[in-house]
PyMOL CGO cylinders between C-alpha atoms (Angstrom):
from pymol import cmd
from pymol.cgo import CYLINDER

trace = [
    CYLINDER, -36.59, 110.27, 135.53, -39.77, 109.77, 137.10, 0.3, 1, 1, 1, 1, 1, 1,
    CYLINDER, -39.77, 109.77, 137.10, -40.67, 106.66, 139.72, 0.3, 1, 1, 1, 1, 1, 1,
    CYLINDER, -40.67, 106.66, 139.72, -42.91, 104.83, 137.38, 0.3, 1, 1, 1, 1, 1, 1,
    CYLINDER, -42.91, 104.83, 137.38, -39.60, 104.84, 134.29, 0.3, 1, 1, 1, 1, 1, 1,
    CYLINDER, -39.60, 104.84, 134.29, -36.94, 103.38, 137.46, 0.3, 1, 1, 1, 1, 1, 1,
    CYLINDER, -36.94, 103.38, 137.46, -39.31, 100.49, 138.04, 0.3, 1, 1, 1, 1, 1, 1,
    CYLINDER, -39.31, 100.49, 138.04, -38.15, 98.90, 134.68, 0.3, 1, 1, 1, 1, 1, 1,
    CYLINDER, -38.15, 98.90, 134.68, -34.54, 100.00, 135.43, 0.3, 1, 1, 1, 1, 1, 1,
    CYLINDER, -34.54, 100.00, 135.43, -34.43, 98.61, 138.72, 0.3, 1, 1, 1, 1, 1, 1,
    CYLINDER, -34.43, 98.61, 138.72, -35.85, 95.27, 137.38, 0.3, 1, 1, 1, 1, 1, 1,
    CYLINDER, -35.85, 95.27, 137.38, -33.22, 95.33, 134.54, 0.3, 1, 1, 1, 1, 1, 1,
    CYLINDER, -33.22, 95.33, 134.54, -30.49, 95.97, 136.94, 0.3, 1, 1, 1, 1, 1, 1,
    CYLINDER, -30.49, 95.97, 136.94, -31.50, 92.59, 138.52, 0.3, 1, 1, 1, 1, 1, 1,
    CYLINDER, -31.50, 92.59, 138.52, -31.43, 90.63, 135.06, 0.3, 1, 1, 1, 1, 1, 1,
    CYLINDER, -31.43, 90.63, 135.06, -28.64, 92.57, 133.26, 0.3, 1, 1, 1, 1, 1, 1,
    CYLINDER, -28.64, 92.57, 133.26, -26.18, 90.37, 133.92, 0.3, 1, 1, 1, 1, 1, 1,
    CYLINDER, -26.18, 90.37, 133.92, -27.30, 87.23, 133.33, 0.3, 1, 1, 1, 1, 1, 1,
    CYLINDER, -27.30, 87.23, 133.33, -28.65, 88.89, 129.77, 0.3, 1, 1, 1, 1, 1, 1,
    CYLINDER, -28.65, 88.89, 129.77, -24.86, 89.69, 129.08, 0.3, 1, 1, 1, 1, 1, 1,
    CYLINDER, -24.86, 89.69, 129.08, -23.67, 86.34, 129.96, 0.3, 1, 1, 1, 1, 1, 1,
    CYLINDER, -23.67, 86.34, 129.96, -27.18, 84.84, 127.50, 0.3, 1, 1, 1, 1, 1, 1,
    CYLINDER, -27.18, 84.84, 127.50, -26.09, 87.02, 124.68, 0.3, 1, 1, 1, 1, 1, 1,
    CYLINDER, -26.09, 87.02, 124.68, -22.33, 85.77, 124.84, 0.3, 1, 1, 1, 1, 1, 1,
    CYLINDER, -22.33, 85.77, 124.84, -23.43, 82.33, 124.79, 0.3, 1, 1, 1, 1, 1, 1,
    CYLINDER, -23.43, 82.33, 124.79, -25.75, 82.91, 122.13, 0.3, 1, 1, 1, 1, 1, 1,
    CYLINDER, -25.75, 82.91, 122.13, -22.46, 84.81, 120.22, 0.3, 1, 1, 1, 1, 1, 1,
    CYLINDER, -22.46, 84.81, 120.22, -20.58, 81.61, 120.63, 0.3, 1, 1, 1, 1, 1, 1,
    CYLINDER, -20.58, 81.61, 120.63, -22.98, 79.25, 119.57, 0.3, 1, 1, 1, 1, 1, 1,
    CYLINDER, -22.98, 79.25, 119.57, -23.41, 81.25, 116.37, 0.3, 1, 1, 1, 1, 1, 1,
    CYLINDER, -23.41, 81.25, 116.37, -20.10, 82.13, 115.68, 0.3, 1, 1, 1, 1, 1, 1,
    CYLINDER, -20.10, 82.13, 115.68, -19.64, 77.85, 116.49, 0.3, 1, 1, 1, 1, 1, 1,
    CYLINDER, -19.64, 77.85, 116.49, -22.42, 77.25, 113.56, 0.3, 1, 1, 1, 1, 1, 1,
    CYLINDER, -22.42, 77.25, 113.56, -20.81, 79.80, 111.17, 0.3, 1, 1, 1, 1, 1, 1,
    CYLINDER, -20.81, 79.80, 111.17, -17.18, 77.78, 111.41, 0.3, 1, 1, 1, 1, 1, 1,
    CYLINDER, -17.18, 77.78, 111.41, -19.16, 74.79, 110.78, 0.3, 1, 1, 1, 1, 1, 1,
    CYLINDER, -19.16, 74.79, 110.78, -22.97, 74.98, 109.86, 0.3, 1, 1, 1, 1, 1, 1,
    CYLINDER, -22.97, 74.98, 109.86, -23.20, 71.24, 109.39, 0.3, 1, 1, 1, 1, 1, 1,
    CYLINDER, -23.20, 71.24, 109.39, -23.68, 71.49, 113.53, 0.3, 1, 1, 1, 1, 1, 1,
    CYLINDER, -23.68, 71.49, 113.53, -26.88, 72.94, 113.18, 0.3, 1, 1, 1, 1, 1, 1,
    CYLINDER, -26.88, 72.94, 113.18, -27.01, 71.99, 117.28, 0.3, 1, 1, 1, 1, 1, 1,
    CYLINDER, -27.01, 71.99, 117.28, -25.21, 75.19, 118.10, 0.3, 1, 1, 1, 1, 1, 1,
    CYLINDER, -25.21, 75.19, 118.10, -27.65, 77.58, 115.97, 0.3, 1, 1, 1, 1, 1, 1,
    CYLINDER, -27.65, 77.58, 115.97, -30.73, 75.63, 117.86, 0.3, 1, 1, 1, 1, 1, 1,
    CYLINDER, -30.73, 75.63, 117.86, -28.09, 76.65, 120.92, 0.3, 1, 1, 1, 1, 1, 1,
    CYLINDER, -28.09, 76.65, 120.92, -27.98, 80.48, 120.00, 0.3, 1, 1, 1, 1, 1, 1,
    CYLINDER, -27.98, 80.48, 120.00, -31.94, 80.56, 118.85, 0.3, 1, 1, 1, 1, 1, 1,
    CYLINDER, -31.94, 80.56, 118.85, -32.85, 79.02, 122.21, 0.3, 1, 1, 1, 1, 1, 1,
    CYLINDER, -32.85, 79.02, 122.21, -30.43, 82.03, 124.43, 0.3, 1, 1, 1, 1, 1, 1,
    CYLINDER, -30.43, 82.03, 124.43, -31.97, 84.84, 122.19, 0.3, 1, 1, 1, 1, 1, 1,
    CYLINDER, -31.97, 84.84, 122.19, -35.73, 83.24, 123.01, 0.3, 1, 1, 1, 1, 1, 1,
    CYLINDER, -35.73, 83.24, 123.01, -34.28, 83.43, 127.03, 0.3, 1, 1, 1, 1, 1, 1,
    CYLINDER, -34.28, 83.43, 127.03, -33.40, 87.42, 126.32, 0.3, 1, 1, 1, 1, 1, 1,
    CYLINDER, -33.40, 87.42, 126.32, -36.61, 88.43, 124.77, 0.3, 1, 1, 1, 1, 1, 1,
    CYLINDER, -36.61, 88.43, 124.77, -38.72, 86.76, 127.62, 0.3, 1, 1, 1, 1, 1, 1,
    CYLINDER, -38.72, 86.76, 127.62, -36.66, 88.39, 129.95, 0.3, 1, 1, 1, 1, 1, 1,
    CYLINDER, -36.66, 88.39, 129.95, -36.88, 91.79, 128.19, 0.3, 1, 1, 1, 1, 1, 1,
    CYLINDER, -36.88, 91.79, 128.19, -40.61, 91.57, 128.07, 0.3, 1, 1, 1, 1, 1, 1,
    CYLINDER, -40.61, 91.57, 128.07, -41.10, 90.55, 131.54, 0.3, 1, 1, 1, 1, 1, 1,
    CYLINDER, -41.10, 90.55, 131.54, -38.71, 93.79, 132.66, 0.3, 1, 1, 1, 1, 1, 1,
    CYLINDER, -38.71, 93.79, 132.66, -40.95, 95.89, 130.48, 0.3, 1, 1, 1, 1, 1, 1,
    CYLINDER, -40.95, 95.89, 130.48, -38.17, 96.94, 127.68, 0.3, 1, 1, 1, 1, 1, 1,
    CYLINDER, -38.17, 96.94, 127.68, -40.43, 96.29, 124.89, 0.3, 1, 1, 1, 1, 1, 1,
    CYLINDER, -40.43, 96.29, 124.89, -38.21, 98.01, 121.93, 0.3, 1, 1, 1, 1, 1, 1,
    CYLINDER, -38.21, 98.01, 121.93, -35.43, 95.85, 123.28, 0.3, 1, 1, 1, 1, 1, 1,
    CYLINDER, -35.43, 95.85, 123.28, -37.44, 92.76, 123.73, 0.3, 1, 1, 1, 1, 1, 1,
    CYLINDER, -37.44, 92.76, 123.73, -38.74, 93.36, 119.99, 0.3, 1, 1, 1, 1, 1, 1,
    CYLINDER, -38.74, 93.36, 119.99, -35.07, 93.55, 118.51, 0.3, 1, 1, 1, 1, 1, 1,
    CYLINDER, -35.07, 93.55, 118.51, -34.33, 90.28, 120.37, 0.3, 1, 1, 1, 1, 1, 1,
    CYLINDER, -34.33, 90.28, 120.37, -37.32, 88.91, 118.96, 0.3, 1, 1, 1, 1, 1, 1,
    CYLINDER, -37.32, 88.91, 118.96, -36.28, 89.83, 115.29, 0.3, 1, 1, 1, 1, 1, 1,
    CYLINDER, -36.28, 89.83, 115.29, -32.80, 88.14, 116.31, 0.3, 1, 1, 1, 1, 1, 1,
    CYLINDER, -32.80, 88.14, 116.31, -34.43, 85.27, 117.49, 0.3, 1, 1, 1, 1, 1, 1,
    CYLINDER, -34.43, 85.27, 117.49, -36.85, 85.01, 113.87, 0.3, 1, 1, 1, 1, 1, 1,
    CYLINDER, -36.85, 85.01, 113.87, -34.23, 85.61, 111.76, 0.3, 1, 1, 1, 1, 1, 1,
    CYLINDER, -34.23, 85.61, 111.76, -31.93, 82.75, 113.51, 0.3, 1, 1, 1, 1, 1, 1,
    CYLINDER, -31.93, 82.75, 113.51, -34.91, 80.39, 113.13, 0.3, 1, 1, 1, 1, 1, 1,
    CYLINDER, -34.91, 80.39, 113.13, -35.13, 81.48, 109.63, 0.3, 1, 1, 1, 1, 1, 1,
    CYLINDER, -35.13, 81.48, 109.63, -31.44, 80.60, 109.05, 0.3, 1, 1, 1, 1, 1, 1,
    CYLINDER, -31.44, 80.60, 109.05, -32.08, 76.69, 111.07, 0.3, 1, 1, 1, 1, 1, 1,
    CYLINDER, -32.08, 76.69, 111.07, -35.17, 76.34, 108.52, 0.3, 1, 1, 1, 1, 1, 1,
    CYLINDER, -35.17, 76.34, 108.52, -32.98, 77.42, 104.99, 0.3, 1, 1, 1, 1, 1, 1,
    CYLINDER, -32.98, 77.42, 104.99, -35.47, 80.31, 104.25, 0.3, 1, 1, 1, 1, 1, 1,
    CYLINDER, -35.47, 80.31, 104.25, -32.28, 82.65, 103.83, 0.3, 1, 1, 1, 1, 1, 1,
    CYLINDER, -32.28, 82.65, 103.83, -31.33, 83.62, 100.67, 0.3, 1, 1, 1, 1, 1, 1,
    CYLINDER, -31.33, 83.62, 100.67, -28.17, 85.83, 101.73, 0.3, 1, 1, 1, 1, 1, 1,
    CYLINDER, -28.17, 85.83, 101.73, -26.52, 83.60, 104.89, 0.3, 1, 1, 1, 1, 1, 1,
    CYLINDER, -26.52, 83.60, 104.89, -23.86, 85.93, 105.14, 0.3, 1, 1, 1, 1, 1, 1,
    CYLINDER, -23.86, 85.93, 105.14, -25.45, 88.85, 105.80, 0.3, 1, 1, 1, 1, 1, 1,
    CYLINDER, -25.45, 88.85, 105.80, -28.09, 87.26, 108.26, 0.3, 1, 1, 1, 1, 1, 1,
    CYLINDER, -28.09, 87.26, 108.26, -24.85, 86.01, 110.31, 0.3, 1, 1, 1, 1, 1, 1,
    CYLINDER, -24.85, 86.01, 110.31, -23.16, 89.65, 109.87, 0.3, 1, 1, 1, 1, 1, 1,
    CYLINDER, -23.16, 89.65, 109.87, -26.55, 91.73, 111.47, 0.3, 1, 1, 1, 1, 1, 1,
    CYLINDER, -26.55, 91.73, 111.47, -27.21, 88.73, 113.86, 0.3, 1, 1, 1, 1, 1, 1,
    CYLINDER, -27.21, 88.73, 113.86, -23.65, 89.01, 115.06, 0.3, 1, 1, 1, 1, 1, 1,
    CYLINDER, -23.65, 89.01, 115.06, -24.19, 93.04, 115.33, 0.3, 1, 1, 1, 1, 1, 1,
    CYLINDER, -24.19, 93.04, 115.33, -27.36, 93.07, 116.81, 0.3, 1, 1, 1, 1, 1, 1,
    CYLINDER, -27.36, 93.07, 116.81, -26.11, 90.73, 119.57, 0.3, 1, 1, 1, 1, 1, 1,
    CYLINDER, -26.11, 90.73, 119.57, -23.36, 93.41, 119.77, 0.3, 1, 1, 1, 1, 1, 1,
    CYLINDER, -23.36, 93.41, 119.77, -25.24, 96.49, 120.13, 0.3, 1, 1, 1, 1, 1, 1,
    CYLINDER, -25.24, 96.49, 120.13, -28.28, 94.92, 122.59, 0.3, 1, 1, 1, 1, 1, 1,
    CYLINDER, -28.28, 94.92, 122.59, -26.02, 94.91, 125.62, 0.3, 1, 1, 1, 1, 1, 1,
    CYLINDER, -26.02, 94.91, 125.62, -24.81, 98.31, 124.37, 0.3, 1, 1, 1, 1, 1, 1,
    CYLINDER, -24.81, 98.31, 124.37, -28.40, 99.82, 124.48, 0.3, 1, 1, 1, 1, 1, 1,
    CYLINDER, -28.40, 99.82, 124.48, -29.73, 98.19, 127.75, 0.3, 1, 1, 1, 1, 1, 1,
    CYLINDER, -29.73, 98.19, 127.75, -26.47, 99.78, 129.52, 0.3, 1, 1, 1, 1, 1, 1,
    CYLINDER, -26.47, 99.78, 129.52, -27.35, 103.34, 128.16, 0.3, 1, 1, 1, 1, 1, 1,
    CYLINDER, -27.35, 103.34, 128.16, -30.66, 102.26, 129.46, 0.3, 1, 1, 1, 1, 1, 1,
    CYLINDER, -30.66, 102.26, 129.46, -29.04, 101.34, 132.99, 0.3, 1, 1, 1, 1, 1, 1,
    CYLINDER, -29.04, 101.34, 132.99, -26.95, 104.54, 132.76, 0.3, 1, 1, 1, 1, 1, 1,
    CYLINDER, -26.95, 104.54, 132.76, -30.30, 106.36, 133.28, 0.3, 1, 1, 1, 1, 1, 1,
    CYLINDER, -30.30, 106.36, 133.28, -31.02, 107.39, 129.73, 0.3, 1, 1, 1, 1, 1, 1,
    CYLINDER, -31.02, 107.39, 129.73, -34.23, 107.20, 128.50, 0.3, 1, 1, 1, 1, 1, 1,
    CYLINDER, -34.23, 107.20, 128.50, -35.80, 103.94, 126.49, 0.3, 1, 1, 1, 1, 1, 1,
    CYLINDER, -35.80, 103.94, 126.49, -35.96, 105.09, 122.59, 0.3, 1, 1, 1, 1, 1, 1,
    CYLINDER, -35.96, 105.09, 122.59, -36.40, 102.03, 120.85, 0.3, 1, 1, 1, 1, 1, 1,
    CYLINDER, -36.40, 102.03, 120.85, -36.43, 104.24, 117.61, 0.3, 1, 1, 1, 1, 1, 1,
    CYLINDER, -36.43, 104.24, 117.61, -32.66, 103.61, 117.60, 0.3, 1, 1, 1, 1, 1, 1,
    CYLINDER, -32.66, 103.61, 117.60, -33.09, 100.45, 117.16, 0.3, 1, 1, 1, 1, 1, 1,
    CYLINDER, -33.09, 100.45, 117.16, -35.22, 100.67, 113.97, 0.3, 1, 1, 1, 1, 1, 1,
    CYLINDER, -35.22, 100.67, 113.97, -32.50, 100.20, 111.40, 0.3, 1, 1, 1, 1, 1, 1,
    CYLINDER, -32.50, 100.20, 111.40, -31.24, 97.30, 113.07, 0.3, 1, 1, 1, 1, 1, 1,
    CYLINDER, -31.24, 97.30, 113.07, -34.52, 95.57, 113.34, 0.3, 1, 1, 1, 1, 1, 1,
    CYLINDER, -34.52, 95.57, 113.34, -35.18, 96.44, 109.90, 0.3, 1, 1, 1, 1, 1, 1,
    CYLINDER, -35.18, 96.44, 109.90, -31.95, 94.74, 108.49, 0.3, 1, 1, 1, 1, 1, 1,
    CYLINDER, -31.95, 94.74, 108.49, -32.92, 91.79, 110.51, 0.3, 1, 1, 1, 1, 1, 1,
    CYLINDER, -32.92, 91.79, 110.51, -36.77, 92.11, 108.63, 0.3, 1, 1, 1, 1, 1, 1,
    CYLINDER, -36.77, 92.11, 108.63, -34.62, 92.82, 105.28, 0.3, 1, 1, 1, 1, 1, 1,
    CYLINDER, -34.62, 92.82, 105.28, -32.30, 89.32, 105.93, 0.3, 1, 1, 1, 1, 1, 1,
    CYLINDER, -32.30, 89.32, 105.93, -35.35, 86.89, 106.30, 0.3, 1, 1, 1, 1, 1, 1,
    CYLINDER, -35.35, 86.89, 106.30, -37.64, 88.97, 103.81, 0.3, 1, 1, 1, 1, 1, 1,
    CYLINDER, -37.64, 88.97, 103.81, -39.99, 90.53, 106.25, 0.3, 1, 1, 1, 1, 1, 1,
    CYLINDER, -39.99, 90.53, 106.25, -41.94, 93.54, 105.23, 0.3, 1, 1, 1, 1, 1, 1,
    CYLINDER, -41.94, 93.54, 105.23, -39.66, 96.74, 107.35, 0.3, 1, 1, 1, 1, 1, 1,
    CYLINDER, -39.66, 96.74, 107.35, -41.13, 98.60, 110.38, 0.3, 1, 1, 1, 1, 1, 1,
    CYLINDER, -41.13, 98.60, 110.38, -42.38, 101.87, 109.98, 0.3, 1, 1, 1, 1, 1, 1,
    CYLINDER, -42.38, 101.87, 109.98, -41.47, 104.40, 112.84, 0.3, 1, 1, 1, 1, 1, 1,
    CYLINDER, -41.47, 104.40, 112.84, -44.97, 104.32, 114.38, 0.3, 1, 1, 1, 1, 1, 1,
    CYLINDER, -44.97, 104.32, 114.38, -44.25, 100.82, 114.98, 0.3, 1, 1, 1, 1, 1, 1,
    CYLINDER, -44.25, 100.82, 114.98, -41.51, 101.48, 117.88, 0.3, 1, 1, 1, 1, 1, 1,
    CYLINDER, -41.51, 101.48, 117.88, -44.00, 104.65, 119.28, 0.3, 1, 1, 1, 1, 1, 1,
    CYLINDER, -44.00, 104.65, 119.28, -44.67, 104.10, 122.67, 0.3, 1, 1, 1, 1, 1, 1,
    CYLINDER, -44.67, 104.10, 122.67, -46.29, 107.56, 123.85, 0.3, 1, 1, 1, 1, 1, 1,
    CYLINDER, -46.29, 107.56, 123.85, -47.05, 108.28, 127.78, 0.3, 1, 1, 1, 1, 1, 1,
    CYLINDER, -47.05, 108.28, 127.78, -50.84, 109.39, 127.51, 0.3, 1, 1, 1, 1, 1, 1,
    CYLINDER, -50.84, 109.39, 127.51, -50.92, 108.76, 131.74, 0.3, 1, 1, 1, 1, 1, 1,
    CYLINDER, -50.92, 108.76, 131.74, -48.55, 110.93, 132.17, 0.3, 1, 1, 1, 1, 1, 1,
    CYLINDER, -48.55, 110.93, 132.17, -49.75, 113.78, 129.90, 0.3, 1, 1, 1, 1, 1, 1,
    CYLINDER, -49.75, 113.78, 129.90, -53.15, 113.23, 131.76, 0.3, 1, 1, 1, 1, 1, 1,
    CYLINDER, -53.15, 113.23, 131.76, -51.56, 113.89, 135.21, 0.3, 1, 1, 1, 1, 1, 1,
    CYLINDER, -51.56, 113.89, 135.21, -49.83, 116.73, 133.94, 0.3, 1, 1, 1, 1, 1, 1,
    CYLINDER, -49.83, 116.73, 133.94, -53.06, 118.19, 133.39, 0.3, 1, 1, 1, 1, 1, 1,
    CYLINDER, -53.06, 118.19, 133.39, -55.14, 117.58, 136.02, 0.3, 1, 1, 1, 1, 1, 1,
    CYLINDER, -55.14, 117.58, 136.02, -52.36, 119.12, 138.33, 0.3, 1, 1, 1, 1, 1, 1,
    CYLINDER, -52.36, 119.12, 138.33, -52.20, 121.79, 135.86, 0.3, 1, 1, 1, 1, 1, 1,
    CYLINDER, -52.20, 121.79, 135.86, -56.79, 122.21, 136.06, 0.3, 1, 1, 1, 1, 1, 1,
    CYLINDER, -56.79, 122.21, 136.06, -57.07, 121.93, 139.89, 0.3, 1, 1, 1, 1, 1, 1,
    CYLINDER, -57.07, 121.93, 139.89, -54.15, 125.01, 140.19, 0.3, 1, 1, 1, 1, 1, 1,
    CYLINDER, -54.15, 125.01, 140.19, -56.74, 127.26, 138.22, 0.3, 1, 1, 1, 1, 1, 1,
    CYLINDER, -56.74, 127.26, 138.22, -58.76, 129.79, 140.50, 0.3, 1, 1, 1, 1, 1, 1,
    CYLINDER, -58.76, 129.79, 140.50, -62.25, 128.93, 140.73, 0.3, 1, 1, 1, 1, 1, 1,
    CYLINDER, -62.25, 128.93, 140.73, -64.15, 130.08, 138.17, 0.3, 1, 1, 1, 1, 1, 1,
    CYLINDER, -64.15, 130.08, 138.17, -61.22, 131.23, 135.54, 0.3, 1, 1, 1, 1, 1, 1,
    CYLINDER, -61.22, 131.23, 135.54, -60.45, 127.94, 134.02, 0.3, 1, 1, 1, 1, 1, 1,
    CYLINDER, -60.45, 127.94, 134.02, -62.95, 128.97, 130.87, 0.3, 1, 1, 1, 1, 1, 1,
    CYLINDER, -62.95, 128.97, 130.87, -60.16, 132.03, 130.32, 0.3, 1, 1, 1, 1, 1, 1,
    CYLINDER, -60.16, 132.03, 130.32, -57.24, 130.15, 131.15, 0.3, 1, 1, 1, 1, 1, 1,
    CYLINDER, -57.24, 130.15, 131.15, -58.16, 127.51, 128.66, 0.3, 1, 1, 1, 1, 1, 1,
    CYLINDER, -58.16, 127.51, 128.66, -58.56, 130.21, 126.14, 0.3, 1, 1, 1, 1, 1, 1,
    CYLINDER, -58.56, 130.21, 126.14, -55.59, 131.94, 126.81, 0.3, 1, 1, 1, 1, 1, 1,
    CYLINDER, -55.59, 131.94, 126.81, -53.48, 128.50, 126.62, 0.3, 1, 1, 1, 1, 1, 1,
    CYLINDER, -53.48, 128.50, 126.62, -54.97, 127.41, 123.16, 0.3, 1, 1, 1, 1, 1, 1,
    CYLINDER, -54.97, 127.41, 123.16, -52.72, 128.43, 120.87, 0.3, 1, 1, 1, 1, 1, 1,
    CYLINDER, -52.72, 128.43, 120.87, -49.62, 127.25, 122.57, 0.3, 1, 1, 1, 1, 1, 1,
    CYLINDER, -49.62, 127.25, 122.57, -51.14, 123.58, 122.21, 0.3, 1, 1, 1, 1, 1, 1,
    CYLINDER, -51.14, 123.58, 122.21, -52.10, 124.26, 118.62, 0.3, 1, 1, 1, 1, 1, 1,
]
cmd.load_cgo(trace, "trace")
């Protein structure tokens, strides 16, 4: 892990708790409305905590995250303003995606690597419970070009003078 991927770990190590302890409230004030939806209070509750973890995740820089609590956040608003066909289901992959967030920011904190292309089929049966178009993959595609352009620059200035024409030919076809 380089210095410039532990910056956002660092900074979620600061909030991670307090996003657990969000997330649980936001669990209870659903699971609240779901025993009795006639208190819509306690969805504007949970909607509210899952607006708190997406700012938070976008201020640490955990942008796949931030987007899934985003979704969560949509599709609870969707539920408040009765544009849900299937309520069920909406509470069932609200109630797992609040589940499976803290799971992915600790594999995040355990020094893995941020993939937010695991989280695609969640975020897509959040899109699929409020009738949103789904995400493609290249949506969630986050690709280092900085890094790739260090890489080679380090990789240029370590060619003798005057055989980079010869070294770039010789390298060619392992790019292609």
């Amino acid at each position: 892990m380089n210095t410039e991927d532990t910056v956002e770990y660092n900074s979620l190590r600061w909030v991670k708790k307090e996003l657990d302890l969000i997330l649980h409230e936001a669990q209870a004030s659903l699971s609240a409305y779901v025993e009795d939806t006639s208190d819509v209070d306690k969805l504007r509750e949970s909607i509210e905590h899952l607006h708190m973890v997406q700012g938070t995740l976008q201020m640490v820089e955990l942008y796949g995250a931030a987007q899934l609590a985003e979704e969560m956040e949509f599709v609870a608003s969707a539920i408040l303003k009765g544009e849900v066909e299937k309520t069920d289901d909406a509470y069932d992959v609200l109630m797992r995606s609040m589940l499976q967030l803290p799971d992915y920011l600790e594999s995040l904190q355990a020094g893995n690597k941020d993939v937010p292309m695991v989280l695609l089929p969640l975020l897509n049966d959040l899109r699929t419970s409020r009738n949103a178009s789904l995400l493609s993959e290249n949506f969630l595609f986050f690709p280092d070009i900085e890094t790739t352009a260090e890489q080679v620059g380090e990789a240029v200035s370590k060619v003798p003078s005057g055989q980079l024409l010869a070294q770039a030919r010789k390298l060619r076809p392992h790019y292609q």
